[in-house]
N, C-alpha and C positions, 0 to 999 in steps of 0.2 A: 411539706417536703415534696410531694407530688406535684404541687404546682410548679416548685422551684423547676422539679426536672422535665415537664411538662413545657416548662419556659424555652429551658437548654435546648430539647431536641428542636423545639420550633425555629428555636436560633440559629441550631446547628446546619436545619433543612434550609434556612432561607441561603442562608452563608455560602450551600452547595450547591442554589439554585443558581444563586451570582456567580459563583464560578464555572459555571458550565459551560462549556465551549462547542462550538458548532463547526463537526467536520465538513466546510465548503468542500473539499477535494473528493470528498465520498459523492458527492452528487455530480460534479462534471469533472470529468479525467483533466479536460482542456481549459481550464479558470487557472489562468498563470500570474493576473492581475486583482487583486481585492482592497477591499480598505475594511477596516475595524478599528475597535477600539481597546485596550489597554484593560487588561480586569488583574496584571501584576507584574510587577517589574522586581526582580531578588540579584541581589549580589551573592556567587555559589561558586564550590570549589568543585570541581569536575576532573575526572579522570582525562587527557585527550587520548587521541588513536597513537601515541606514543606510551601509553600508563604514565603519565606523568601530568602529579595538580597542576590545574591551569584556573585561574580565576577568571570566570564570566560573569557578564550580565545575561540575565534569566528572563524571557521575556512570555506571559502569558496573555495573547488576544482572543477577544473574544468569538469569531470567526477565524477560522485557519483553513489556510490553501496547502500546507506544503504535509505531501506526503511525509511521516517517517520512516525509517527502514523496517521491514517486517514481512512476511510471508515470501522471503528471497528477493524484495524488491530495494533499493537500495533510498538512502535519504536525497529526497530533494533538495536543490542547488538553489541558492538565489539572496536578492535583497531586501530591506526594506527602507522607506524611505516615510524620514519626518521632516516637514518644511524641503528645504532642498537638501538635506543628509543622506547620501544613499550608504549605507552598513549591509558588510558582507553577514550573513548567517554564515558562523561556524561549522554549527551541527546540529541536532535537533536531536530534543530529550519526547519520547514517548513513555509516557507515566499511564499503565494499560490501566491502572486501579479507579482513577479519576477519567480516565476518559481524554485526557488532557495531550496536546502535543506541544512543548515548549522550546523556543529558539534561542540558541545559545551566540551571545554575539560577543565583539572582543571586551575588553573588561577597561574603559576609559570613565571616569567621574564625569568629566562636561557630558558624554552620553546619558549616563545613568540618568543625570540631572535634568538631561533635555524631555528623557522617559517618562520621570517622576513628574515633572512639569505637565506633557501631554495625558498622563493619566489622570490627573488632577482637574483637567480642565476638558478631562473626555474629549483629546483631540485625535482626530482618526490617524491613522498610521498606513501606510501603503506597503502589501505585501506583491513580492515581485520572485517569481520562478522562475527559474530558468528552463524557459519556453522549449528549448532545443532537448535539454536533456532529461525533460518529463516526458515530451512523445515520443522519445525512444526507450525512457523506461518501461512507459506502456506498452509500447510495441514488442518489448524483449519479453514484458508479464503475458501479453497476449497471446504471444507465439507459443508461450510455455503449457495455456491451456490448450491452444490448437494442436500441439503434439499429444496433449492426453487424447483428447477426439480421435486422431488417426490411431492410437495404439488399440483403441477400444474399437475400432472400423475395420480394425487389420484380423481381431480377436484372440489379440495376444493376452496370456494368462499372468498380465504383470499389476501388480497393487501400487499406486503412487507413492512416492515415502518421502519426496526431498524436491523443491525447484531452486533454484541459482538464476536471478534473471540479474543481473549485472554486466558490463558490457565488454569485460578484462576476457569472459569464458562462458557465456549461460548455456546450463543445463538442465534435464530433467532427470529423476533418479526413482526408479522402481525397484518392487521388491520381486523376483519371479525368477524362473532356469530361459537361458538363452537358448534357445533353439536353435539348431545354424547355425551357417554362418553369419557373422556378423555384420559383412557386407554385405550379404543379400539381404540382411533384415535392414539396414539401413539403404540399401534402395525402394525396396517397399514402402519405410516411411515418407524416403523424400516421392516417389509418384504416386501416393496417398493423399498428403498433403497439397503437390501440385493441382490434384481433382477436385480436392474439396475447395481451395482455394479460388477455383475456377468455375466450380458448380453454384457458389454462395450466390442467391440474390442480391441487388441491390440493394431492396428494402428488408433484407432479413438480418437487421441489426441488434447491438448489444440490447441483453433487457437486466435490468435492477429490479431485485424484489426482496423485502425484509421479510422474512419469516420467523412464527415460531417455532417451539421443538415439535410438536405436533407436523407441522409444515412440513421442515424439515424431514422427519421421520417418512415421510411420502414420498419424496422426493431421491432419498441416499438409502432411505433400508433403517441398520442399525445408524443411530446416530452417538458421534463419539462424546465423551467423557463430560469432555468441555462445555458441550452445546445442551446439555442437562438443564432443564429448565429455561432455556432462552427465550427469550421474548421478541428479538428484533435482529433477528442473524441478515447481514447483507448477503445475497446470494446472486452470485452473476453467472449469466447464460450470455455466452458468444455469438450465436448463432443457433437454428434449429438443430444440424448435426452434434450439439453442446449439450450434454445434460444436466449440465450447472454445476457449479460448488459455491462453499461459502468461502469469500474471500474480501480483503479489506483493501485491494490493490488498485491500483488506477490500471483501465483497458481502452484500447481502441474501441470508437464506434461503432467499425465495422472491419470485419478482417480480413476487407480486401485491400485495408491502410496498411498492411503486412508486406502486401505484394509478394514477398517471398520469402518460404521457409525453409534455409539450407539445414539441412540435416550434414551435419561435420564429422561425425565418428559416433559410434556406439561401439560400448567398452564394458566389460564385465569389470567392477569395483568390490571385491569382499564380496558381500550375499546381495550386494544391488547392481543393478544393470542402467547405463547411464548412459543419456541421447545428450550430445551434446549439440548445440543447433548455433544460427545465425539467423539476423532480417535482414534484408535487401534495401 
């Protein structure tokens, strides 16, 4: 009996191994071009942004470019192309359990068949972003941590709680009493921001670094709930004035690709206080 299940798990591990998938987009913000290859292709019935079933085709490679929606950044846009087929991505399913991001494309048989074909014969597949509206996701995510740097530079007594980096309104949302006025505090931010923007080396660019909880615990103090045991927390620092957080978002290089951070209004919300901002 212990072999049998001695069998299973090995089976089950190897199973996991092959379906592993390797977040490209975590290593370069700007990788809007890739090719991979095919580890599943499913026929699923899926909610769209209307609530209402929509049958897709489910497509899992085994390299992925395209960001999903998460930590207020919104899903990346784009195609992929087999042979000469180029297919819109719908939407993009982030499965947090697996590790997994999967693209949801429209729901045609000749596709499926072309899919089931290419994964059969491990033929690469060409993923294609939309180049435009990744560096401005970035740029909108970047800006979100450059406003935490100038709130912490100003030594305002506000707690982070909430970012919105989407391009309809981004904002940042803390927890903390508004002092002031509110336009004087949002003058402050925006010739805070101006300075630091202006002060930033050239070569004092984005740094990436995986930590564990230990790491981590160095770094932020108490470490939240979540991060209990972690082994591999991606942590991005902006710049030196940046004392890093862990975050899973695409950023600018360098943030002087920002050029500029218009501070729009800051507004008292319930028990949070909310910058709302713009890039240039």
């Amino acid at each position: 009996m212990q072999i049998y299940q001695r069998i299973i798990r090995n089976f089950s591990k190897k199973m996991e191994q092959e379906q592993q998938q390797i977040q490209k987009y975590l290593e370069d913000s700007y990788l809007t071009q890739y090719p991979s290859t095919i580890l599943d292709v499913k026929n699923v019935l899926i909610n769209d942004a209307k609530q209402q079933n929509v049958n897709v085709i489910q497509l899992l490679l085994k390299e992925n470019i395209f960001h999903p929606q998460g930590g207020g950044q919104p899903d990346d846009g784009g195609q992929i192309k087999i042979n000469d087929n180029l297919i819109n991505v719908m939407s993009l399913q982030n499965d947090k359990t697996k590790q997994q991001v999967l693209l949801n494309l429209q729901h045609q048989q000749q596709l499926f068949d072309l899919l089931m074909e290419a994964k059969q014969q491990n033929q690469l597949v060409i993923q294609l972003v939309n180049e435009e509206q990744r560096r401005n996701y970035a740029r909108l995510h970047s800006a979100g941590h450059f406003i935490d740097m100038v709130v912490k530079k100003l030594g305002l007594k506000w707690a982070g709680a909430k970012g919105y980096h989407f391009p309809d309104g981004s904002y940042v949302e803390y927890q903390g009493v508004l002092e002031g006025k509110p336009e004087d505090i949002q003058l402050s931010l925006q010739q805070t921001c101006d300075e630091l923007l202006n002060e930033t080396e050239d070569n004092d660019k984005k740094q990436v670094e995986y930590l564990n909880e230990e790491q981590l615990s160095q770094r932020m103090g108490e470490v939240p709930h979540y991060f209990k045991g972690a082994q591999n927390v991606r942590y991005v620092k902006l710049c030196k004035y940046d004392d890093g957080c862990p975050c899973g978002g695409t950023h600018v290089n360098h943030v002087k690709e920002l050029i500029k951070v218009n501070i729009v209004k800051i507004q008292k919300k319930g028990k949070f206080i909310r910058v709302s901002y713009k890039v240039q």
